[in-house]
C-alpha positions in Angstrom: 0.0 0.0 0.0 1.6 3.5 -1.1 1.9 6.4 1.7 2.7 9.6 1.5 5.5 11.5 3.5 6.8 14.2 4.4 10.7 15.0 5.1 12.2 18.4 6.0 16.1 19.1 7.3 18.4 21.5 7.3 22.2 21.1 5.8 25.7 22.3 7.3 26.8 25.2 4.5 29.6 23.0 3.2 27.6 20.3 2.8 24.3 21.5 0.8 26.0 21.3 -2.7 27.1 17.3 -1.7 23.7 17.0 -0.9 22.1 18.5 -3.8 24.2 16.5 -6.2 22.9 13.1 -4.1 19.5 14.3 -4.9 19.8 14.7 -8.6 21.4 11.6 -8.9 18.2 10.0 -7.5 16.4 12.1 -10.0 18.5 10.8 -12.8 17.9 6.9 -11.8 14.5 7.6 -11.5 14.0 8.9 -14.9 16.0 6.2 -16.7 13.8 3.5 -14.9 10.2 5.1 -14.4 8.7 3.1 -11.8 5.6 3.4 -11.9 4.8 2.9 -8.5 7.0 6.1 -7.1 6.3 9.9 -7.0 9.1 11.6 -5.7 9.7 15.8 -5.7 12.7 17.5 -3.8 12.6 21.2 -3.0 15.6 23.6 -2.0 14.3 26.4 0.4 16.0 29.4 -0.8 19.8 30.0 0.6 18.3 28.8 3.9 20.1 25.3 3.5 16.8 23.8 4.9 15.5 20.8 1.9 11.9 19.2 1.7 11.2 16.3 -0.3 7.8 14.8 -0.7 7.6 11.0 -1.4 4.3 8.7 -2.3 5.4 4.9 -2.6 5.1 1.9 -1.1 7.2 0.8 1.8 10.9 1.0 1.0 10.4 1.2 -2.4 12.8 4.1 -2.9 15.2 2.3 -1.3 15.6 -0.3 -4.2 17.2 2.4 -6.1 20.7 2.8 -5.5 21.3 6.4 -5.9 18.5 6.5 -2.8 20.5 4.1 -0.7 23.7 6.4 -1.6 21.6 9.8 -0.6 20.9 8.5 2.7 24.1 7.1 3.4 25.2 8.9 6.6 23.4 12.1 5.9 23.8 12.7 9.7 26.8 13.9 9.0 25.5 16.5 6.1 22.7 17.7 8.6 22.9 20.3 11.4 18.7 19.2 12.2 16.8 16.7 11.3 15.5 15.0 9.1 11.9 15.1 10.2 9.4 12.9 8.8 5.4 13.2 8.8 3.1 10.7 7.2 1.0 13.2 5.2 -2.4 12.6 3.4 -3.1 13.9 -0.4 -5.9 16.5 0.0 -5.6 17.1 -4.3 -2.9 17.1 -6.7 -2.8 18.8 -10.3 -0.5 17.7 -13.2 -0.5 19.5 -16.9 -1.1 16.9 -19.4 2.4 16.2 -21.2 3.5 18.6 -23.4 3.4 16.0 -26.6 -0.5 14.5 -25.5 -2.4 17.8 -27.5 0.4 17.7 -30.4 -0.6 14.2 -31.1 -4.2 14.4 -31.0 -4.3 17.5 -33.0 -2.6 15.6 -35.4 -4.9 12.9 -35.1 -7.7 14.6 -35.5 -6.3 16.8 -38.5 -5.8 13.2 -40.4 -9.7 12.5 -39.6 -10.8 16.0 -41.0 -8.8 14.9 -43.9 -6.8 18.3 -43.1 -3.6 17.7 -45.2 -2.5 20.8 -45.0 -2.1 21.0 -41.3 -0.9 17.1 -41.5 2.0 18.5 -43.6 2.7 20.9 -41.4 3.3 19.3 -38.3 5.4 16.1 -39.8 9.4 17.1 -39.0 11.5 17.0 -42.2 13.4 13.4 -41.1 10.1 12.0 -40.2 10.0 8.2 -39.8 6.7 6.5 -40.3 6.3 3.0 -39.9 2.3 1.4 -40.7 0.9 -2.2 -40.7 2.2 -2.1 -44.8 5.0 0.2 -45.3 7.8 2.3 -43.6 8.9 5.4 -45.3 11.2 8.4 -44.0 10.8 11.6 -44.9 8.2 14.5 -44.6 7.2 14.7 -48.9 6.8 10.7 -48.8 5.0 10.2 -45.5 2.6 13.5 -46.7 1.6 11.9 -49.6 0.8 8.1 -48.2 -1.1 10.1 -45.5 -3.4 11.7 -48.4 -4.1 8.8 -50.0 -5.2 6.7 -47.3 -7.0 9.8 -45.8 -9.4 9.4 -48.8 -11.2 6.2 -47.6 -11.2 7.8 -43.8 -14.3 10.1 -42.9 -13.1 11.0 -39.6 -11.8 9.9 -36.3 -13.1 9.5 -32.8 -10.4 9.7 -29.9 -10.8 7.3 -27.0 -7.6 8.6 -24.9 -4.2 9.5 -25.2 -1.3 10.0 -22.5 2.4 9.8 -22.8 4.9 12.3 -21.5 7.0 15.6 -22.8 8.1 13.1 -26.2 5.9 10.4 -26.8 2.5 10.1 -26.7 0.0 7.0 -27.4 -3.4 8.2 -29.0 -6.4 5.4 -29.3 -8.9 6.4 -31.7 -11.8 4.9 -33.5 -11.0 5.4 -37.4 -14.1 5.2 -39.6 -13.7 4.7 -43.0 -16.1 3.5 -46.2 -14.1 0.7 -47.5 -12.7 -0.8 -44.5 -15.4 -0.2 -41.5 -14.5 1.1 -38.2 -11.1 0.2 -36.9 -9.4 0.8 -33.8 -5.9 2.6 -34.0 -3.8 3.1 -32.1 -0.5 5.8 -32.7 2.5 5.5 -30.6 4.4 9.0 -31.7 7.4 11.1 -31.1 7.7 15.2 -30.8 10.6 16.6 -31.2 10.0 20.5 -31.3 6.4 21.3 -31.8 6.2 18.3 -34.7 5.8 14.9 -35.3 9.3 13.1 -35.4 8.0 9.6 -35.5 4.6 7.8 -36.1 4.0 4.2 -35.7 0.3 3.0 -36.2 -1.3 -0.8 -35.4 -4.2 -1.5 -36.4 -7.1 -3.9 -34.6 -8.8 -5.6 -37.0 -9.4 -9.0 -35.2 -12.4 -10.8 -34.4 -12.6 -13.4 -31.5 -14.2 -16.5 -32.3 -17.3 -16.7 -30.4 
């Protein structure tokens, strides 16, 4: 079961920029490995020396990691008080949707509208597309197999999309004349403001009853 706490202390002035450069290294394990099961922010109170960091995992879970084991390796000796801990409960919490989540539907949903202009647009020059029956590379030549498939599409309903400041995974009904409904879904990569990389799957299965 995952708690929350709470953990405030205060450094010794020669020690506060050893113990800032413990902290990032956390930071840096942490983001190579994304648990999933950790949430983990670390503040710096002015010049004051004093650090907070605010943890919500379950039991020794950050201590698998071992940046974390190295961080609170004898920080008694970095300390002049504390640390303090409080178990602390989540009243709300607020995060902004990824920065590439509303790039990748808008793309999306420019394909459904058959949009080709604002398709073109938004595909990077090196763009890498990779589809069910072909890979191409290239913004002309992944432009133009966009257009011609868009043809048969007459438009798109989005299901739900997440992902993080990069990549984004978009699921979307696609309805089409020829071909039905099918669900898609499009695993892609921003680089900049545009699409870097596009990879699209296809369900088009039936179970057997």
């Amino acid at each position: 079961m995952n708690r929350t706490v709470v953990v405030r202390y205060r450094t010794r002035d020669d020690a506060r920029a050893e113990n800032r450069r413990l902290i990032e290294e956390v930071f840096a394990q942490l983001h190579r490995e994304q648990p999933a099961e950790v949430t983990y922010c670390a503040f710096e109170l002015g010049d004051s020396g004093q650090f907070v960091h605010t943890a919500t995992a379950a039991d020794g879970a950050l201590s698998e990691f071992d940046s974390f084991r190295r961080f609170q390796h004898e920080i008694g000796s970095r300390v002049v008080n504390g640390p303090e801990a409080h178990a602390a409960t989540v009243i709300g919490a607020y995060r902004p949707v990824p920065a590439s989540v509303p790039i990748a539907v808008a793309f999306v949903e420019a394909f459904g509208r058959r949009d080709l202009l604002t398709v073109t647009a938004m595909l990077h020059d090196d763009v890498v597309f990779d589809g069910p029956r072909t890979h191409l590379t290239g913004a002309a030549d992944v432009s133009a197999a966009i257009g011609e498939f868009a043809e048969a599409v007459t438009g798109v309903e989005v299901i739900d999309a997440f992902g993080d400041d990069d990549r984004a995974l978009v699921v979307y009904d696609m309805h089409t004349g020829p071909f039905g409904t099918l669900r898609t879904v499009e695993h892609i990569t921003v680089r900049g403001d545009r699409i870097a990389a596009d990879t699209v799957v296809f369900d088009t299965a039936r179970l057997p009853r």
